[in-house]
Every structure is written in structure tokens, then in C-alpha cells.
C-alpha positions as a LaTeX table, in Angstrom:
\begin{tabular}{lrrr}
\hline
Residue & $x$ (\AA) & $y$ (\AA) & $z$ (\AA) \\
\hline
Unk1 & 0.00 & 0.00 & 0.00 \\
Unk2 & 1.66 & 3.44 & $-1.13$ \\
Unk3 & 1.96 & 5.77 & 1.30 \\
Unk4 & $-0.12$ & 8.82 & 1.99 \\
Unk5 & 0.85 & 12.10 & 0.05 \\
Unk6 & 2.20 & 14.77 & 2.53 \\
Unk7 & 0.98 & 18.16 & 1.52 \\
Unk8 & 4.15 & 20.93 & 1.79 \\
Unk9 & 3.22 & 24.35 & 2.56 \\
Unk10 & 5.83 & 26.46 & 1.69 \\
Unk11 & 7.79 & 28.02 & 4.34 \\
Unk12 & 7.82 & 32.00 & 3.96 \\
Unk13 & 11.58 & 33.39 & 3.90 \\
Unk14 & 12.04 & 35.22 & 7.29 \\
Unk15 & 12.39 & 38.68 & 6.96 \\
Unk16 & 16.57 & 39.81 & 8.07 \\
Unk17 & 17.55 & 42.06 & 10.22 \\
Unk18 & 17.10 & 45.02 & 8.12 \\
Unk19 & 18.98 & 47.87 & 11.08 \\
Unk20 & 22.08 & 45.53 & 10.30 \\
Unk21 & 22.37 & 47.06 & 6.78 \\
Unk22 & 24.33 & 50.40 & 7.16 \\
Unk23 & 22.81 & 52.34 & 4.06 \\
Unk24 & 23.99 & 55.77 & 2.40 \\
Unk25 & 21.05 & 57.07 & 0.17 \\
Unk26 & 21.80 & 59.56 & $-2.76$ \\
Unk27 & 19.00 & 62.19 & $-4.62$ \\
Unk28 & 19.72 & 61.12 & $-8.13$ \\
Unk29 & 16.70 & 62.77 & $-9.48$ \\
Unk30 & 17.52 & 66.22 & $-8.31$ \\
Unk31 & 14.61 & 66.85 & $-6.38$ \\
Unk32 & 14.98 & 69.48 & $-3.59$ \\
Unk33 & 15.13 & 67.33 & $-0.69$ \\
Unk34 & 14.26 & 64.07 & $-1.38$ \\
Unk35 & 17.22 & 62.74 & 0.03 \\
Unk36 & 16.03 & 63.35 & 3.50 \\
Unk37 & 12.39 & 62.32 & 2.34 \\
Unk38 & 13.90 & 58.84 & 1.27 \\
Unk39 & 16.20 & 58.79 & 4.57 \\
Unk40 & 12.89 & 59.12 & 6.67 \\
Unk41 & 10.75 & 56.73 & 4.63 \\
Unk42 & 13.26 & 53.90 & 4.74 \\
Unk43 & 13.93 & 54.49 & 8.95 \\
Unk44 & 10.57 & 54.35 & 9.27 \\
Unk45 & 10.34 & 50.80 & 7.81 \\
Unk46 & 13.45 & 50.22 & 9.86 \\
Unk47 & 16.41 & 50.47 & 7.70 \\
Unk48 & 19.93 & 52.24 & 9.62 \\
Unk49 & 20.03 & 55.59 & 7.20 \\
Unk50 & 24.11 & 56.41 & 8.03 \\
Unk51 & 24.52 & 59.14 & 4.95 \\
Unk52 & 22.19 & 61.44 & 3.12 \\
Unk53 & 23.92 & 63.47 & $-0.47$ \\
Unk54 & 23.70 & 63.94 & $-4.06$ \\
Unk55 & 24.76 & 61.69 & $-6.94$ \\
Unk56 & 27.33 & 62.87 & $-8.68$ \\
Unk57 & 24.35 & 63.70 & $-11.33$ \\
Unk58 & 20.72 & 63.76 & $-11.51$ \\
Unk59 & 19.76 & 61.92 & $-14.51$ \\
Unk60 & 18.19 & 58.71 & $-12.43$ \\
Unk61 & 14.55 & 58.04 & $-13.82$ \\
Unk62 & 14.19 & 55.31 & $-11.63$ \\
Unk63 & 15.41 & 54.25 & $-7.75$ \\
Unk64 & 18.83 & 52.61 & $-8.23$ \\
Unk65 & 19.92 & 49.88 & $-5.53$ \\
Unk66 & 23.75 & 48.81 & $-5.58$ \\
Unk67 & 24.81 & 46.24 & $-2.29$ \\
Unk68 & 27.89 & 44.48 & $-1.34$ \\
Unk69 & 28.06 & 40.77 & $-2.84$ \\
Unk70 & 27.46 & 39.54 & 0.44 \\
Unk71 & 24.28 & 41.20 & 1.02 \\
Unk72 & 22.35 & 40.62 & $-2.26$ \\
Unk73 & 20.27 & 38.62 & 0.09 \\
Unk74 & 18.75 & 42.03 & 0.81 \\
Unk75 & 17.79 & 42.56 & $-2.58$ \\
Unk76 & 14.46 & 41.68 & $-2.52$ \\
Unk77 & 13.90 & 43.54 & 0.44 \\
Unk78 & 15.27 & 46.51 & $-0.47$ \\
Unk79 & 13.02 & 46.43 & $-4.22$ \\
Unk80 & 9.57 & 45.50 & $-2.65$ \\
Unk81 & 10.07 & 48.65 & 0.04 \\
Unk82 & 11.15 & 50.93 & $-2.12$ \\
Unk83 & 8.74 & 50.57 & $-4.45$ \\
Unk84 & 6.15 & 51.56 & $-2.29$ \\
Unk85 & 7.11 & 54.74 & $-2.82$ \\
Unk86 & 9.73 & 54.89 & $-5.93$ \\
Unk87 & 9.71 & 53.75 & $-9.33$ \\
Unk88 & 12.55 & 50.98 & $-8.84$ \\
Unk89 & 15.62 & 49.95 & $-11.62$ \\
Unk90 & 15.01 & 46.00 & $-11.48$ \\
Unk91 & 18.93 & 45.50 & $-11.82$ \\
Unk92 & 21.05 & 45.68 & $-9.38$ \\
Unk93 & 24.39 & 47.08 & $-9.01$ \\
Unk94 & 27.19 & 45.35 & $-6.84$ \\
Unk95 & 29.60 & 47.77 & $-4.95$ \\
Unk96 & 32.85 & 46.91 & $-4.20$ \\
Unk97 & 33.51 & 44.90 & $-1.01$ \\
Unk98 & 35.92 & 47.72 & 0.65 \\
Unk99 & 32.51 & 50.36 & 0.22 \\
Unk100 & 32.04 & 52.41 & 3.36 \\
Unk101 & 28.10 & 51.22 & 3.42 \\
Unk102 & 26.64 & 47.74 & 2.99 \\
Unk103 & 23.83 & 49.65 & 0.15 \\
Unk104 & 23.41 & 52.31 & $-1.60$ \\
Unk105 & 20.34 & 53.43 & $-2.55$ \\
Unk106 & 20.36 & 56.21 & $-5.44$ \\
Unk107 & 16.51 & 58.24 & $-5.90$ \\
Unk108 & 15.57 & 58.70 & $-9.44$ \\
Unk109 & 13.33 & 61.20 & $-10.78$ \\
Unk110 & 10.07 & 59.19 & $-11.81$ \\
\hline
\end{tabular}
């Protein structure tokens, strides 16, 4: 007699420790401000803001998020919060491992 099928229920990825990620965020889109408006939106959800400035230009349409290779696992994260509020790049960049923050989040225009 086979035995009886075992239904799996899919076991939902716990959410990380998101105050371990040091972030700098950057206005990339050149609106007055909205570097601090990013830096409060993304404490607020619980990230640990460390630097607030401008790209080196502002001709980012969309919300730009570049990690360290050892925290793409915050990827995902990082895309679905955003996007609450930004217009999100779906690539990702990868900064280089000696980078002062673990993430750098880059706000686009749109």
C-alpha cells in the first residue's frame, strides 16, 4: 500500500535584520530634498540611514539599488520597500567589497 501524500506548505523566507544594513542614500533625481524624504521613509520601515547626499548627477529616472556581494540577500527587500514609494531599476548594481556602506540606494526622478 503506497503511502499517503504529505501536503508541503511552503515556508515563507524570514524577513533579516534590516537595522544591520548600514545604508547611504543619494538624490539622483535632483529633487529638492528628497534625500532626506527617502532617509525618513526607509527608517521608518526600519532600515539604519548612516549618509544622506547627491549623486554625482541627476539623470536617475528610476530608484537605483547597488549592495555588497554579500548582502544581495537584501535585494528583494530593499526592491519590494522601495517601491512603495519609488519607481525601482530592477537590476542591481554590486559595490565593491571595501565600500564604506553595505547599500546604496540612489533616488531617481520618476
Amino acid at each position: 500500500m503506497p503511502a499517503p501524500a504529505v501536503e508541503s506548505t511552503p515556508v515563507p523566507t524570514p524577513e533579516p535584520n534590516l537595522s544591520t544594513l548600514t545604508l547611504e542614500v543619494l538624490n539622483g533625481g535632483g529633487k529638492k530634498g528628497e534625500g532626506k524624504v527617502a532617509q525618513e521613509f526607509l527608517q521608518g520601515l526600519g532600515y539604519k540611514v548612516e549618509k544622506v547626499g547627491n549623486a554625482k548627477s541627476f539623470d536617475y529616472n528610476a530608484t537605483r539599488i547597488s549592495l555588497k556581494k554579500d548582502k544581495m540577500a537584501y535585494a528583494d527587500f530593499l526592491k519590494r520597500d522601495l517601491s512603495a514609494k519609488y519607481s525601482v531599476d530592477e537590476e542591481v548594481g554590486e559595490l565593491d567589497e571595501d565600500s564604506k556602506f553595505d547599500a546604496v540606494i540612489t533616488i531617481g526622478a520618476e
